[in-house]
C-alpha positions as CSV (number, residue, x, y, z in Angstrom):
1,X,35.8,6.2,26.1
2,X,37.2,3.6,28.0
3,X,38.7,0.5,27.0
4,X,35.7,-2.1,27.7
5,X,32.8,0.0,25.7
6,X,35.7,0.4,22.5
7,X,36.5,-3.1,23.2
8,X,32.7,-4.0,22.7
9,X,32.3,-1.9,20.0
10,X,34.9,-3.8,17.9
11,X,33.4,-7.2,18.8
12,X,30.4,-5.2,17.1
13,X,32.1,-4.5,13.8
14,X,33.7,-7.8,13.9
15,X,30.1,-9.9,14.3
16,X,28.6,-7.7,11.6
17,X,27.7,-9.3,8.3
18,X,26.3,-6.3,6.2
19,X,27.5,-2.8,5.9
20,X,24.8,-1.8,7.3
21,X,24.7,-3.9,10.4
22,X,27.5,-0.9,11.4
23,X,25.1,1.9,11.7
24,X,23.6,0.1,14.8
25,X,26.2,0.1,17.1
26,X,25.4,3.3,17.9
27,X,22.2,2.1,20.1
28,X,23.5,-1.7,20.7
29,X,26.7,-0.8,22.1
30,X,24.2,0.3,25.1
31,X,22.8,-1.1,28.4
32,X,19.1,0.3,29.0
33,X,20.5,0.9,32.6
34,X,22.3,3.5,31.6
35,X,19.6,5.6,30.5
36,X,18.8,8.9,32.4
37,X,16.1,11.7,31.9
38,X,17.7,14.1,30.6
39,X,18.7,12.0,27.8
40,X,15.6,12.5,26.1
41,X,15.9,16.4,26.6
42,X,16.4,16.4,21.8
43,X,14.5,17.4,19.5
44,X,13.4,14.4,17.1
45,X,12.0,14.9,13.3
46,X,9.3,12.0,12.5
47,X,9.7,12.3,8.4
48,X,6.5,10.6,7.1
49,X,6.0,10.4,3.1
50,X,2.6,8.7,3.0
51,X,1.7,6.3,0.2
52,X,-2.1,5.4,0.2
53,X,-4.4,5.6,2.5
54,X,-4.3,6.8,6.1
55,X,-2.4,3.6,7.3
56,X,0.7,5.6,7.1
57,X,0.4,8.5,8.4
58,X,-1.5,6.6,11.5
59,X,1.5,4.7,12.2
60,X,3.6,8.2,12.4
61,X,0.7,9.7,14.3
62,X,0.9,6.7,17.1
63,X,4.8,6.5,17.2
64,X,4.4,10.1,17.6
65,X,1.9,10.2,20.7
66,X,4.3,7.5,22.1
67,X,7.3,9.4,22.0
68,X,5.5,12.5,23.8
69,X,4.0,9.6,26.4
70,X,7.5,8.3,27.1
71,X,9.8,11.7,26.8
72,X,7.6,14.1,28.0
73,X,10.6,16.9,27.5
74,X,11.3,15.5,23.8
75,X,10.2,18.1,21.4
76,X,9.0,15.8,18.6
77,X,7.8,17.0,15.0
78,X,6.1,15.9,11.8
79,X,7.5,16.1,8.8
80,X,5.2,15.6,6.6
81,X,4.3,15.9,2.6
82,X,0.6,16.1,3.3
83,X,0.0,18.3,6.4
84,X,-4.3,18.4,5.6
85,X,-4.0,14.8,6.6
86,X,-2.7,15.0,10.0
87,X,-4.6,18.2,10.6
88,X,-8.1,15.8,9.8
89,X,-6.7,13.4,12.6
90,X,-6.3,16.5,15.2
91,X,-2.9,17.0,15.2
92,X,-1.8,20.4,14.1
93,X,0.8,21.6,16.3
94,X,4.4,20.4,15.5
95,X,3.3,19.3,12.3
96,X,6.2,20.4,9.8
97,X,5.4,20.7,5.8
98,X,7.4,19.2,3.3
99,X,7.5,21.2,-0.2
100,X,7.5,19.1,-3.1
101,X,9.5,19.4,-6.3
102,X,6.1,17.9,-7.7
103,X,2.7,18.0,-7.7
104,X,2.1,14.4,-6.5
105,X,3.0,14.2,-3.1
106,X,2.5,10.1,-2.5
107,X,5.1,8.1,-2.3
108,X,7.7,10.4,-3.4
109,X,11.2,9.9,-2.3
110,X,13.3,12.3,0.0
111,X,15.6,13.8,-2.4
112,X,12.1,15.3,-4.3
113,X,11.5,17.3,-0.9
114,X,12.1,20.3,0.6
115,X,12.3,21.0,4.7
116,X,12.1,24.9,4.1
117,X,11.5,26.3,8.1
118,X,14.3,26.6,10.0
119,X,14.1,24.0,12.3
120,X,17.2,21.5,13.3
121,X,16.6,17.9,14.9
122,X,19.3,16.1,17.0
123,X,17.9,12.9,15.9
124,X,15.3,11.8,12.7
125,X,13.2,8.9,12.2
126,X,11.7,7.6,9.0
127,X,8.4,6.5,9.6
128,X,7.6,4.1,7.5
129,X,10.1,3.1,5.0
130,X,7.0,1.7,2.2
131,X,8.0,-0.7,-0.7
132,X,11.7,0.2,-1.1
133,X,15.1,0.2,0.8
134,X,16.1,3.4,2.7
135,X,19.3,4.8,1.2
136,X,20.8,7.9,3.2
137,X,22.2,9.5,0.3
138,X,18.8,10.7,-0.7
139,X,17.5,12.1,2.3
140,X,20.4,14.1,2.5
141,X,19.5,15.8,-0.2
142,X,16.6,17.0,2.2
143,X,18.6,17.1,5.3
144,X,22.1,18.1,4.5
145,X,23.1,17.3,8.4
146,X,21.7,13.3,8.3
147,X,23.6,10.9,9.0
148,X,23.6,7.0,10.1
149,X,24.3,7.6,13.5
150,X,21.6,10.5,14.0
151,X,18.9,9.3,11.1
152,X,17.0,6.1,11.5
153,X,14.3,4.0,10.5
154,X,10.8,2.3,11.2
155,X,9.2,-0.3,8.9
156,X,5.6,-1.2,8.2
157,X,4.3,-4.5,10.1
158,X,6.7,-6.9,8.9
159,X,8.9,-5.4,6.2
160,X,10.4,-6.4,3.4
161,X,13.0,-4.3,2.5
162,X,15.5,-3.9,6.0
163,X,17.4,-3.2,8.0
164,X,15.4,-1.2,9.9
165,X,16.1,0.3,13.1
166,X,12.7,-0.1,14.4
167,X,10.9,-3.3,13.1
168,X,7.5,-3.3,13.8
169,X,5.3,-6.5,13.2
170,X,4.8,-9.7,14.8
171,X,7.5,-12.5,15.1
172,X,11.3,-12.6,14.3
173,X,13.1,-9.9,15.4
174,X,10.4,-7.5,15.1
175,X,9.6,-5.3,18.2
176,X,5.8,-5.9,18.0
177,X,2.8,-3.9,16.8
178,X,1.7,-0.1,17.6
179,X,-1.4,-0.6,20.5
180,X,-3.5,1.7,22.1
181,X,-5.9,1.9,25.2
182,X,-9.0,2.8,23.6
183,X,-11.4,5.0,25.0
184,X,-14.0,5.1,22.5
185,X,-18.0,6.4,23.1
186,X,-21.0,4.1,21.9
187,X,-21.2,4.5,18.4
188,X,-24.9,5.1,17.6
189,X,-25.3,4.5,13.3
190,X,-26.6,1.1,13.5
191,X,-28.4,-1.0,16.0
192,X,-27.2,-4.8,17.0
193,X,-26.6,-7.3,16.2
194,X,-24.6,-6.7,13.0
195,X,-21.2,-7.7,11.5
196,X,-18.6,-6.1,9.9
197,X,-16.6,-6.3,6.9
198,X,-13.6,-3.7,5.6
199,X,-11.5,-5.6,3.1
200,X,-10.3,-3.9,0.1
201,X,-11.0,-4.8,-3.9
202,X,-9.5,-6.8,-6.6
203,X,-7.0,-6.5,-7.6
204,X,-5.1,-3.9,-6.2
205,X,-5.2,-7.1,-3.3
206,X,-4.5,-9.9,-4.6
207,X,-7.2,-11.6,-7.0
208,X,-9.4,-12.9,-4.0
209,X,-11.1,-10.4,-2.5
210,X,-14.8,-11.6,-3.7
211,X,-13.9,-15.4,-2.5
212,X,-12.6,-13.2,0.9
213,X,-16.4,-11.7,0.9
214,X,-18.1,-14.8,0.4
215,X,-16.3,-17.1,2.6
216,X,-17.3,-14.7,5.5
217,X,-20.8,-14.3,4.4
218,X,-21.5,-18.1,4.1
219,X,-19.9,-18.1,8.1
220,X,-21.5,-15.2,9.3
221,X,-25.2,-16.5,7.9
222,X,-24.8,-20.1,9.4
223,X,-23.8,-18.8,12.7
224,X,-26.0,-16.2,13.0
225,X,-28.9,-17.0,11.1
226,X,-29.8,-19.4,14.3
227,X,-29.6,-16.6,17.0
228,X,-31.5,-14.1,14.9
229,X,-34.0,-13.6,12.6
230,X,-32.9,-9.8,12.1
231,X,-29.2,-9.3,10.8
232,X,-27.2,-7.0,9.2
233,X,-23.9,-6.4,7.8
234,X,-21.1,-3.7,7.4
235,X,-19.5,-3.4,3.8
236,X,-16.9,-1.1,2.2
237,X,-18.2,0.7,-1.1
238,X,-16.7,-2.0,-3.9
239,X,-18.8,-4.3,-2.4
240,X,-21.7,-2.2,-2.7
241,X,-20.8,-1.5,-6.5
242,X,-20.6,-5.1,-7.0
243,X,-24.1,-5.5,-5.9
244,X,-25.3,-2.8,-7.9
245,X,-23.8,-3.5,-11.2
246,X,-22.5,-7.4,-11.4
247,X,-25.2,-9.8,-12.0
248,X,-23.3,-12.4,-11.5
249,X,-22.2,-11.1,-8.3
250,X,-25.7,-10.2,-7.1
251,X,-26.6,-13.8,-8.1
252,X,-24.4,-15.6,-6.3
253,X,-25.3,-13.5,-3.4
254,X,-28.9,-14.2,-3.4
255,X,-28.4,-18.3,-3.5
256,X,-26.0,-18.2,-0.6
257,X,-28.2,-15.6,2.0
258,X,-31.4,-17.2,1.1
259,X,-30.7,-20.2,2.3
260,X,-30.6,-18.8,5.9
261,X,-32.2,-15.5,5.5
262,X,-35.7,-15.4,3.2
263,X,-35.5,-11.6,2.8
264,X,-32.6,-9.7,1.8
265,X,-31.7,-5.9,1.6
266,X,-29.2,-3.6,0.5
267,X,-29.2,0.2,1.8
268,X,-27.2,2.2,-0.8
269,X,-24.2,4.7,0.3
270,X,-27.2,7.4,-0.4
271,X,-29.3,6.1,2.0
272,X,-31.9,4.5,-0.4
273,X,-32.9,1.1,0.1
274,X,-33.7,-2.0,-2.2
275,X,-35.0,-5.5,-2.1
276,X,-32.7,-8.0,-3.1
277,X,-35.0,-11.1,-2.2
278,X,-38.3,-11.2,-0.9
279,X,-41.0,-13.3,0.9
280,X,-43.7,-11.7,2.6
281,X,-44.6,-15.0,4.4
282,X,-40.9,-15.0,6.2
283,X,-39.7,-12.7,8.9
284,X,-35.9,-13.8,8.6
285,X,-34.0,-10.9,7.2
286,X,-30.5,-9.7,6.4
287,X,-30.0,-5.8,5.4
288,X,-26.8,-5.2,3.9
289,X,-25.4,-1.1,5.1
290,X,-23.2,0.5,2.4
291,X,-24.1,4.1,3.8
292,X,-21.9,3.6,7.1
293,X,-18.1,3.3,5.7
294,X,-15.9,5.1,5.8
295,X,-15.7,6.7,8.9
296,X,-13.4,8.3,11.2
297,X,-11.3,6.7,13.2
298,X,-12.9,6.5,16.4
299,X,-15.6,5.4,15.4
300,X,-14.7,3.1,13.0
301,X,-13.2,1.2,15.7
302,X,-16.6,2.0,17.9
303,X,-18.2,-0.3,14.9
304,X,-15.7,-3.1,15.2
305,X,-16.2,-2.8,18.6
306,X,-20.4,-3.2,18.7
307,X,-20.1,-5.7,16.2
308,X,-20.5,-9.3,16.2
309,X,-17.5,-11.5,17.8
310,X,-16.6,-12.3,13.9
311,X,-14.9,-9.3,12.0
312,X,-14.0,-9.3,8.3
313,X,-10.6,-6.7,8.6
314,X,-7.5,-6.4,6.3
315,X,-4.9,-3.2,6.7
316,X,-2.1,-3.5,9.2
317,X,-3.9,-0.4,11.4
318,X,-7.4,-2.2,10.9
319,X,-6.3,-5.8,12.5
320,X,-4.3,-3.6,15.2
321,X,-7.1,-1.5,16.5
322,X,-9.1,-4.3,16.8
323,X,-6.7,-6.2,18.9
324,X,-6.3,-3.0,21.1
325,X,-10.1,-2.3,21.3
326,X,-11.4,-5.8,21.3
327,X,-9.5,-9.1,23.0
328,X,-12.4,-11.2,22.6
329,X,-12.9,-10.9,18.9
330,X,-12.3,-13.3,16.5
331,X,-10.5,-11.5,13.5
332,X,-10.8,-12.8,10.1
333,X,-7.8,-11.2,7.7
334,X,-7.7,-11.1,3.9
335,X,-4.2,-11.4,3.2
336,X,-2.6,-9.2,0.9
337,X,-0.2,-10.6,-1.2
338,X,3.0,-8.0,0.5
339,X,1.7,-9.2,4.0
340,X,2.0,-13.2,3.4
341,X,5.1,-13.0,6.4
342,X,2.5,-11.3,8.4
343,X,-0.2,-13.5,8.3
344,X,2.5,-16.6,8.5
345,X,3.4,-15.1,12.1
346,X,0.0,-14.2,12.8
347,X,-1.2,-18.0,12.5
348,X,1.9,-19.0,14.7
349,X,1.5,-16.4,17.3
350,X,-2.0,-16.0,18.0
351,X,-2.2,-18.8,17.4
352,X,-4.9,-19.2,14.5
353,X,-4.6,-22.2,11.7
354,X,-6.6,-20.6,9.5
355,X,-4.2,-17.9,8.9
356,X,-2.1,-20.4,6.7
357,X,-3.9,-19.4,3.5
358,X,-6.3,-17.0,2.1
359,X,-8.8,-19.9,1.7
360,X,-9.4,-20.0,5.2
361,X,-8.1,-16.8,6.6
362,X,-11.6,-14.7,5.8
363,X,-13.7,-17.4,7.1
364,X,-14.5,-20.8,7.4
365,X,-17.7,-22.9,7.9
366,X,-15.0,-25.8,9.6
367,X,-13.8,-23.1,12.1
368,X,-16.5,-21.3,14.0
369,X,-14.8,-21.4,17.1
370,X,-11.1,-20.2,17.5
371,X,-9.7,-20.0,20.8
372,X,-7.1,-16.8,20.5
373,X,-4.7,-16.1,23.1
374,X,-4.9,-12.5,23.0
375,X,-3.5,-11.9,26.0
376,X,-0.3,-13.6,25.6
377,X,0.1,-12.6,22.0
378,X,0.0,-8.3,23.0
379,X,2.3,-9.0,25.7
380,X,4.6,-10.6,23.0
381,X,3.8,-8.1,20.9
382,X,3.7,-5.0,22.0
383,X,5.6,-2.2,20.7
384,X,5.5,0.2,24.0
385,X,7.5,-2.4,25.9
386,X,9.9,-3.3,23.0
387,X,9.9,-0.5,20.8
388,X,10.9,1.4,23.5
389,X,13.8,-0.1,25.0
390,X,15.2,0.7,21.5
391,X,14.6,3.8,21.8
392,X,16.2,4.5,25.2
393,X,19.4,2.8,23.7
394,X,19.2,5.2,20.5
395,X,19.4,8.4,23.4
396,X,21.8,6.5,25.2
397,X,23.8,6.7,22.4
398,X,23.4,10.2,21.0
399,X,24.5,11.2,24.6
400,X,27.7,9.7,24.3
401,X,28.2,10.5,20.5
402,X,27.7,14.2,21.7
403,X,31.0,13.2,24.3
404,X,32.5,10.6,22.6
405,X,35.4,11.4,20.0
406,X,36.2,7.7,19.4
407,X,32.6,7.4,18.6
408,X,32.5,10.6,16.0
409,X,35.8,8.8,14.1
410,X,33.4,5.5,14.3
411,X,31.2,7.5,12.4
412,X,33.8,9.2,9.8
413,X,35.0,5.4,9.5
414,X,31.6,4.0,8.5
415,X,30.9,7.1,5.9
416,X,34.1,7.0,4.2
417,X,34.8,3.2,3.8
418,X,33.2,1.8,0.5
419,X,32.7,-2.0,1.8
420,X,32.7,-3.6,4.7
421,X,35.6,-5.3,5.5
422,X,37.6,-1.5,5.2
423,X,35.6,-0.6,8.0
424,X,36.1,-3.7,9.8
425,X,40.0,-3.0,9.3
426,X,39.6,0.7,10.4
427,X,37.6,-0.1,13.6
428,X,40.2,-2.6,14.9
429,X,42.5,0.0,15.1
430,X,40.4,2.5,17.1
């Protein structure tokens, strides 16, 4: 290696303030320019551990078609604790299982798994690293051959436990969020004009969720009581419970629709259908739909799409496919309490005030028109462009590792020195 890229590579060790701020000299010691086709000629292991929900697994699934989309000779793979999952999104080939040393698969950590086909990857991403920090120790206990300059990382939208070598969220240093180009067909379940709502209960989120609900309702009637007299509104299943067995609930409910609509409806997850309110005299009437969720994705996002210009959303996956599908939308976002940072940015980027706090984030009678800058906020955003650039730079530099013995001793340096400023020492001397 010649002297100017070991030159820059010590300036790297030197400006580094954590440990691990030296595994990523193995991509930022790189220009982009340097990157050439045959660089992506690897195979790459996608290790995904989901933990609730599909939100997981979809952010694999999307990095996933990305890759393919970019590197079309990459040979990428899944490897995955729960297989039936990626096989109910469509994706079956190069899906990899991972056998568990337990029965619950969820959330486990790497050291409790098991990569039993015989398959070897030149380079392995973590998609995503959930609720903890990712220590390498442990997933070589599944991957005896891993190490920080061929094993890396990918957070969920805005993480809280880095470093990561692929940020994803919106603001600081993160590379943006994972959007798609949409085809989706008419979606045929409900006629319009309706809205929709998919916000999850309390309180596994947060102790708000039923001021969330209402705060939208009490929007979504005074808007939309005006333009029609026939509405009706998407809910998840809690919401349906709560109708069915909290008075109190179902009380408040009833003051706060009738005063805009004089009949009021509920059709059951069965299909079944009961009055809520009624006035034979009054034609105004709102029908709440508990049969409709969930769905799959396509045409879940066919429903945000057909829906009225106000949606009720929270999930990182939910608020991103309806910025990819939907630029004219107005997205309302019940803010979990691990995703305060992403809201914060939200508000700045979008931008949207009401974002600042979950009083006014699901709705607000004082905000019925928000002028987003969608436009401006994907191209800011957007994790093709940024997310990959870093990936370029992570082949660029398993092409020279391959070449490079200064670079393998960099390596041999970083995983034998206990503390940082060893390393620092043993770099200079390169």
């Amino acid at each position: 290696m010649d002297e100017g890229n070991i030159k820059f590579i010590k300036h790297l060790a030197n400006e580094s303030k954590y440990y691990e701020d030296l595994y990523d000299i193995i991509w930022k010691m790189n220009d982009q320019k340097e990157f050439k086709k045959d660089f992506s000629k690897v195979t790459v292991g996608l290790f995904n551990i989901p933990c609730g929900g599909f939100g997981d697994i979809i952010v694999c699934k999307t990095f996933y078609d990305y890759l393919n989309s970019w590197y079309p000779n990459m040979d990428v793979s899944i490897c995955t604790s729960d297989p039936e999952k990626y096989d109910q999104l469509g994706v079956s080939k190069g899906v990899v299982k991972l056998h568990s040393k337990k029965q619950d698969v969820q959330c486990i950590d790497y050291h409790q798994l098991i990569l039993k086909k015989k398959i070897k990857f030149d380079l392995m991403i973590v998609v995503p690293i959930i609720n903890k920090s990712f220590e390498i120790k442990k997933f070589q206990k599944c991957i005896p051959y891993a190490n920080v300059f061929n094993t890396f990382t990918m957070s969920e939208y805005n993480g809280e436990f880095p470093p990561y070598t692929f940020p994803i969220g919106v603001g600081e240093d993160n590379l943006g969020i994972l959007l798609n180009d949409f085809k989706t067909k008419e979606q045929k379940l409900i006629k319009k004009p309706y809205a929709m709502v998919y916000i999850q209960p309390s309180p596994e989120w947060g102790s708000h969720a039923k001021y969330c609900f209402f705060s939208y309702l009490e929007m979504i009637c005074e808007k939309y009581s005006k333009k029609h007299q026939k509405f009706q509104i998407v809910i998840p299943s809690w919401i349906e419970e709560e109708i069915e067995y909290n008075p109190q609930f179902t009380s408040k409910l009833r003051t706060l629709v009738k005063q805009y609509f004089k009949n009021i409806a509920i059709v059951y997850n069965n299909g079944d259908q009961h009055k809520l309110v009624e006035d034979v005299e009054e034609k105004s009437f709102l029908v709440f739909r508990a049969d409709l969720l969930p769905q799959k994705r396509e045409i879940f996002i066919s429903l945000i799409r057909d829906s009225v210009p106000d949606v009720l959303l929270t999930g990182d996956q939910s608020i991103t496919d309806a910025i990819s599908c939907c630029k004219r939308k107005t997205i309302w976002y019940q803010i979990a309490p691990w995703k305060q940072g992403l809201a914060y940015h939200l508000q700045k980027g979008l931008p949207n005030k009401n974002f600042k706090s979950f009083k006014t984030s699901c709705g607000s009678l004082n905000s019925f028109d928000v002028n987003i800058d969608w436009t401006n906020f994907q191209k800011k955003n957007d994790f093709r462009i940024h997310g990959k650039k870093r990936m370029d730079l992570l082949l660029i530099g398993h092409h020279k590792f391959k070449k490079e013995k200064d670079l393998q001793e960099l390596l041999t340096i970083i995983e034998k020195s206990k503390f940082l400023e060893t390393a620092q020492k043993k770099i200079m001397k390169l």
